[in-house]
C-alpha positions in Angstrom: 6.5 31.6 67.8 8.4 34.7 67.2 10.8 36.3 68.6 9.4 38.5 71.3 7.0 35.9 72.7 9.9 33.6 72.8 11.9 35.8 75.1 8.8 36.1 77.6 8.4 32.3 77.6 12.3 32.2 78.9 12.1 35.1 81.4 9.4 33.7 83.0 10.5 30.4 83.3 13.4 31.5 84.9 11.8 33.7 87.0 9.3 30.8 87.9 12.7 28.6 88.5 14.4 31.3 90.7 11.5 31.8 92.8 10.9 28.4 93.3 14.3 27.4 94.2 14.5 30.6 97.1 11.4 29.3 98.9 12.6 26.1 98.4 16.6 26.0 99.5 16.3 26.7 103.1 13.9 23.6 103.9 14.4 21.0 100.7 17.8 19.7 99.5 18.1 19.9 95.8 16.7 16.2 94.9 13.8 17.3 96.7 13.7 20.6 94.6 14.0 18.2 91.0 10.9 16.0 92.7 9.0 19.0 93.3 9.1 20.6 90.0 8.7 17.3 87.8 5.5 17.4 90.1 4.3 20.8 89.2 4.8 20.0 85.3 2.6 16.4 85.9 0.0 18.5 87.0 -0.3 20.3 83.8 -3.1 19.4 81.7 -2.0 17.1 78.7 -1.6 18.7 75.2 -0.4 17.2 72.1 2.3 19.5 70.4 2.7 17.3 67.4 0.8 18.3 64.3 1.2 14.7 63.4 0.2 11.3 64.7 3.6 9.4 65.4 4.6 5.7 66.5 5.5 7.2 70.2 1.4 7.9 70.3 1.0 4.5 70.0 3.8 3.3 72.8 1.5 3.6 75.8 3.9 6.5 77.2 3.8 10.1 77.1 2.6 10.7 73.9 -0.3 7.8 74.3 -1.0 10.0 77.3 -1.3 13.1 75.5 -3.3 11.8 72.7 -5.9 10.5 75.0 -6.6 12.7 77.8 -5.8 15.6 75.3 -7.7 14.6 72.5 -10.1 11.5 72.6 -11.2 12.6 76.7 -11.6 15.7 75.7 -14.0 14.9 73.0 -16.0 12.4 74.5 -15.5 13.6 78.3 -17.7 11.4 80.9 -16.9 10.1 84.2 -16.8 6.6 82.8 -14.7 7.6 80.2 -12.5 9.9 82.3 -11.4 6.8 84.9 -9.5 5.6 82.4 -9.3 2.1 83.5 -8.7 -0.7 81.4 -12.7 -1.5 81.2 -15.4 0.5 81.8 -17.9 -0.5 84.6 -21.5 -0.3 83.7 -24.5 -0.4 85.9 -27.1 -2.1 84.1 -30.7 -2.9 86.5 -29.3 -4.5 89.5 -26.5 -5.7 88.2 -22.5 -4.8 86.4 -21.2 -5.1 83.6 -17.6 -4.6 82.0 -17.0 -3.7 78.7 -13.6 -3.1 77.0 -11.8 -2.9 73.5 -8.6 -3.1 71.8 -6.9 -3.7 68.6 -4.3 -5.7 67.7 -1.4 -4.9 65.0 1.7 -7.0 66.2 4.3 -7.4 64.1 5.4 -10.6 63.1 2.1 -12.5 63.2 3.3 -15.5 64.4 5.7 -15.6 67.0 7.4 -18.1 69.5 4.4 -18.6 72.7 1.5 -17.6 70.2 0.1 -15.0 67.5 -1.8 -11.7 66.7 -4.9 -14.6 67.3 -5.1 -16.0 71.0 -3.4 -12.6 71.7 -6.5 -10.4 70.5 -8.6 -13.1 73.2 -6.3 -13.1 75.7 -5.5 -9.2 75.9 -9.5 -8.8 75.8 -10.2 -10.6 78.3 -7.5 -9.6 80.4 -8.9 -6.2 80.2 -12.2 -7.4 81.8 -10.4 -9.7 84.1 -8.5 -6.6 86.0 -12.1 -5.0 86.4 -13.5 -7.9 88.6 -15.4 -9.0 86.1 -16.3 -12.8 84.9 -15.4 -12.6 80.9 -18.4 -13.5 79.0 -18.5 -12.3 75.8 -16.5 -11.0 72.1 -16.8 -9.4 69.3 -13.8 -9.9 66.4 -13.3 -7.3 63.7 -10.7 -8.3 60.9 -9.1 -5.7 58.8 -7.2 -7.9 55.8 -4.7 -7.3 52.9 -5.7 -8.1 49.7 -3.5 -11.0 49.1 -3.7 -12.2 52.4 -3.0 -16.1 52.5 -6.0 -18.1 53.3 -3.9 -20.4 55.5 -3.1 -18.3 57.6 -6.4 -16.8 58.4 -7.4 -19.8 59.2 -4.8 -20.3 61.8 -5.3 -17.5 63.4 -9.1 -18.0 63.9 -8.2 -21.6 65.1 -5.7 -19.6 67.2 -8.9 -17.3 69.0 -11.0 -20.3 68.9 -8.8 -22.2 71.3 -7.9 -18.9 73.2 -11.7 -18.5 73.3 -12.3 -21.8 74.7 -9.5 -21.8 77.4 -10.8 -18.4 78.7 -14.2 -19.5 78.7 -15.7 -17.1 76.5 -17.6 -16.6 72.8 -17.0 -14.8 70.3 -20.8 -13.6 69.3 -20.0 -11.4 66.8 -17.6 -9.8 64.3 -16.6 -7.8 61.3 -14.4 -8.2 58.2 -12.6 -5.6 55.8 -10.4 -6.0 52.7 -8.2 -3.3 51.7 -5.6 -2.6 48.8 -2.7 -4.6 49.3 0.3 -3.0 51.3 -2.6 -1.0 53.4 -2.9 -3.0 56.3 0.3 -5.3 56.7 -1.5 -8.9 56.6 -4.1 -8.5 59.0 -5.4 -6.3 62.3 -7.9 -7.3 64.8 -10.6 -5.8 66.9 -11.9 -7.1 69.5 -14.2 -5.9 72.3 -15.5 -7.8 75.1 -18.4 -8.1 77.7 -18.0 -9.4 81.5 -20.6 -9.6 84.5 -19.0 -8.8 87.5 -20.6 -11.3 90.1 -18.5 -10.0 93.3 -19.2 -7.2 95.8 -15.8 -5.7 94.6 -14.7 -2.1 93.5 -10.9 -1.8 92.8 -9.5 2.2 91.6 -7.4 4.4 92.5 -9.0 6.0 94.8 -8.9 3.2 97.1 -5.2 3.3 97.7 -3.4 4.0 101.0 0.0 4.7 102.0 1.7 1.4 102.9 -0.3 -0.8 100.5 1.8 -3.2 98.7 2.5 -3.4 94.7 2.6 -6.8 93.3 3.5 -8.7 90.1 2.6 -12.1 89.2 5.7 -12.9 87.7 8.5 -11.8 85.4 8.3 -9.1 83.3 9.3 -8.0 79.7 8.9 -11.7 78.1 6.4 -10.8 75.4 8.4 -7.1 74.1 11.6 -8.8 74.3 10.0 -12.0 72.1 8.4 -10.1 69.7 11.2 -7.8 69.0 13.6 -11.1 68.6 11.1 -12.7 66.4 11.5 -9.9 63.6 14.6 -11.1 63.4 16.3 -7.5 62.5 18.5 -7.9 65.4 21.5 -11.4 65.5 20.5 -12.0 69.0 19.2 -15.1 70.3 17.5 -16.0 73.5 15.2 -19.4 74.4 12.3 -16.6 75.0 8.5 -16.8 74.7 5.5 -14.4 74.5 4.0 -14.8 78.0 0.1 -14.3 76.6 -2.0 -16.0 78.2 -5.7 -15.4 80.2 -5.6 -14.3 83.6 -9.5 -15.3 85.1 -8.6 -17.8 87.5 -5.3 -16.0 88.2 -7.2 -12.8 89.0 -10.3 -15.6 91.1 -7.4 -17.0 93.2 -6.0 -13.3 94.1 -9.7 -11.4 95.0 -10.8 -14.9 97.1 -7.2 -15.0 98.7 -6.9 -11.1 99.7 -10.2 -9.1 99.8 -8.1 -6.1 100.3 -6.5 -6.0 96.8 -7.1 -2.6 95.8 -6.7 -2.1 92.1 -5.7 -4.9 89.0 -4.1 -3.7 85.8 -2.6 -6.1 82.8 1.2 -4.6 82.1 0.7 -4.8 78.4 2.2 -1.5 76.2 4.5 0.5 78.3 5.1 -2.0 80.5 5.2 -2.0 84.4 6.9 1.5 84.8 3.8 3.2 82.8 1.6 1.0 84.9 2.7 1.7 88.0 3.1 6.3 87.0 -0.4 5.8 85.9 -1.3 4.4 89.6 0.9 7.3 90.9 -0.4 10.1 89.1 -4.0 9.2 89.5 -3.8 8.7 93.4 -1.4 11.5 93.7 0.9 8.8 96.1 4.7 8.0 95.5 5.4 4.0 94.5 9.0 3.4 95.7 9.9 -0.1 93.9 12.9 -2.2 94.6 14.4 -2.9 91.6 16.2 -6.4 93.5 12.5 -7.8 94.0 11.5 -7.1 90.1 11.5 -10.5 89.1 13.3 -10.4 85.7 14.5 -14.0 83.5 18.2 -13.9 82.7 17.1 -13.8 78.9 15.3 -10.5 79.0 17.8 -8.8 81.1 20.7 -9.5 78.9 18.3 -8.4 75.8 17.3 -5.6 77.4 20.9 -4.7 78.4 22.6 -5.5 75.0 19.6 -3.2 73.4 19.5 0.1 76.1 16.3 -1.0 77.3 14.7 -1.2 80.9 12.9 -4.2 81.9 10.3 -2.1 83.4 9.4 -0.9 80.3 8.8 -3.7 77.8 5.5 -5.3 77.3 4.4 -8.5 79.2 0.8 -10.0 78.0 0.4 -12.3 80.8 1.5 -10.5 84.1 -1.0 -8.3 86.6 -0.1 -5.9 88.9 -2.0 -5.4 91.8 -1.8 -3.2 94.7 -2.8 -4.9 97.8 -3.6 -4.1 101.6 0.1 -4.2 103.0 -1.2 -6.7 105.5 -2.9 -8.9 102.9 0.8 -8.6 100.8 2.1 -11.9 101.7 -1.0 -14.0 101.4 -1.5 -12.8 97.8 1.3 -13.4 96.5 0.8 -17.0 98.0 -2.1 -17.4 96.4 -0.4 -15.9 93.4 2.2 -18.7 93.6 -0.4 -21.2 93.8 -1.6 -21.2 90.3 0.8 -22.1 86.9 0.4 -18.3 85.9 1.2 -17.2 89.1 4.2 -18.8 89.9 6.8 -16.2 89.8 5.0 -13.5 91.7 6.9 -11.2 93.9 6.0 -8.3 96.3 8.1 -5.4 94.2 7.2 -2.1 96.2 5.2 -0.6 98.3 2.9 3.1 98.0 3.9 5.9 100.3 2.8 9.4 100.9 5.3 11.3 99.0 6.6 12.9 97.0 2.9 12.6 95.1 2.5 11.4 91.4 6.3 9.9 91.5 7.7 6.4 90.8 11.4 5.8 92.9 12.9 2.7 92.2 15.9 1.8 94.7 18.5 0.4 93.0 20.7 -2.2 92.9 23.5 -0.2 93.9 21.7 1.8 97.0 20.7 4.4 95.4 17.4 6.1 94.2 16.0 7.0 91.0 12.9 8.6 88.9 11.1 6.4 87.1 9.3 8.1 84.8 6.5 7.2 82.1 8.3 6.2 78.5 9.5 8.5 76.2 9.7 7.4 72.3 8.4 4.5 71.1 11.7 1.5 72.2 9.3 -1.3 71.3 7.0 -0.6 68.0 4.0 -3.2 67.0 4.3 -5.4 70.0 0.5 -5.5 70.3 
């Protein structure tokens, strides 16, 4: 950029800030200013300004963000595609299907409360689970080192298999790769996954309202916080587990309890914060969350706090969050409650009006704060 073009780029965003802020003053008090501007730049299409892939696109944050809607939507742009939801729905005769993908390069393999195995089934069928749909269906793809130990592909299939089983689901079909060793750190999965879904339900974005309840089914940040102990790079210890685990008959006990649950999502990378901004942005509503009724285990919050890291933030692999009919809000989180993966569910915020696109969290101390999608990349090779 030289020098010239520089300049402009300054002038006019002061100008643009100036102008802004003299319409603005007489009616909106300057935190309403901040909200209004942060709002202007969400707008803005997504562009990727890196000439490189990093980590951070791989985070599920900003970056992922970019990369995605600026690249990969861009290039394949369809309005299944474009919902960006964590399976696509798929009209097939008279019926639905779901069908969804992800890969799976966690790092260690094996970790306390599972491995990179019932964690490729789980996350897959998650993903079809949050659609409405009745899991069916997987493929398994295996990328492997050369040198590889035998014994430990074999635990990890016997890991899926029992994953497989639990969920209620096959595996149908699959892939395998060898490359050089040090190209692929041990072993990465694939998997993709097919689901019928059997109920007269549509969940999305665009079926939020203003006073609709948000929803978790329990605490948050046990699988980041595990996997990050379990490399052992850090002398902290903390009687954690990895919370994966397959959420059908969580997400069956929910939709038959509350007919009015508006959307599902799985608070895997980027945790409940990204979750919840994606929710924002797309409906263009404001989610104010009390950060008291964010269920949290004492283990994660003094990891979190003895690392610089918000809860809200880290991975969980066995949590939903849902956004349900405020009058329905009490009744699913009973039904929530009512099943082992359930248990620690907790009504956490609710949606309003305004400001649009935005994600307030009351705090503990009374006040109010943005909480925006992740930055940087806190958390690397959790999934």
């Amino acid at each position: 950029m030289t020098t010239e073009r520089t300049a402009g780029w300054v002038e006019r965003a002061v100008a643009e800030a100036e102008a802004t802020t003299d319409r603005d003053s007489g009616r909106l008090s300057p935190e309403e200013q901040v909200l209004k501007r942060i709002e202007r730049a969400r707008r803005r299409a997504p562009k990727i300004r890196e000439s490189r892939i990093t980590l951070a696109h791989g985070a599920g944050g900003k970056a992922t963000h970019s990369l995605v809607e600026g690249l990969f939507v861009e290039a394949f742009r369809n309005p299944t595609l474009e919902a960006l939801d964590d399976a696509a729905v798929l009209s097939v005769g008279t019926g639905r299907l779901a069908f969804t993908t992800d890969s799976y390069v966690v790092s260690p393999l094996f970790f306390p409360g599972g491995d990179i195995g019932d964690l490729a089934v789980n996350g897959t069928v998650n993903d079809l689970a949050v659609s409405g749909a009745r899991p069916l269906w997987l493929s398994a793809g295996f990328i492997l080192e050369e040198g590889f130990p035998v014994a430990d592909l074999r635990r990890i299939t016997a890991s899926m298999a029992a994953a497989a089983a639990r969920a209620g689901v096959q595996v149908v079909t699959g892939d395998t790769k060898v490359v050089q060793r040090g190209k692929a750190d041990g072993c990465y999965i694939n998997t993709a996954g097919v689901g019928v879904l059997e109920r007269p339900v549509s969940l999305g974005t665009g079926r939020i309202r203003p006073g609709d309840a948000v929803v978790v089914s329990g605490p948050i940040g046990d699988h980041g916080v595990t996997i990050m102990l379990a490399r052992g790079e850090l002398d902290i210890a903390a009687d954690l587990a990895s919370d994966t685990a397959a959420l059908p008959a969580l997400v069956d006990a929910l939709l038959d309890a509350a007919p009015g649950v508006r959307l599902l999502r799985d608070a895997t990378r980027g945790g409940v914060a990204t979750i919840l901004n994606e929710v924002a942005q797309a409906a263009q509503l404001a989610v104010v969350v009390d950060e008291s009724a964010v269920p949290v285990r004492p283990a994660v919050t003094g990891a979190c706090e003895l690392l610089g890291i918000d809860p809200l933030y880290v991975a969980c692999e066995g949590r939903l969050v849902a956004v349900v009919d405020g009058t329905q809000a009490e009744a699913a989180v009973a039904a929530l409650r009512g099943h082992p993966l359930g248990d620690g569910a907790a009504i956490v915020g609710r949606v309003a009006a305004d400001p649009p696109g935005m994600v307030l969290l009351r705090t503990a101390f009374g006040g109010t704060r943005v909480v925006d999608m992740l930055v940087g990349d806190p958390l690397p090779r959790i999934c």
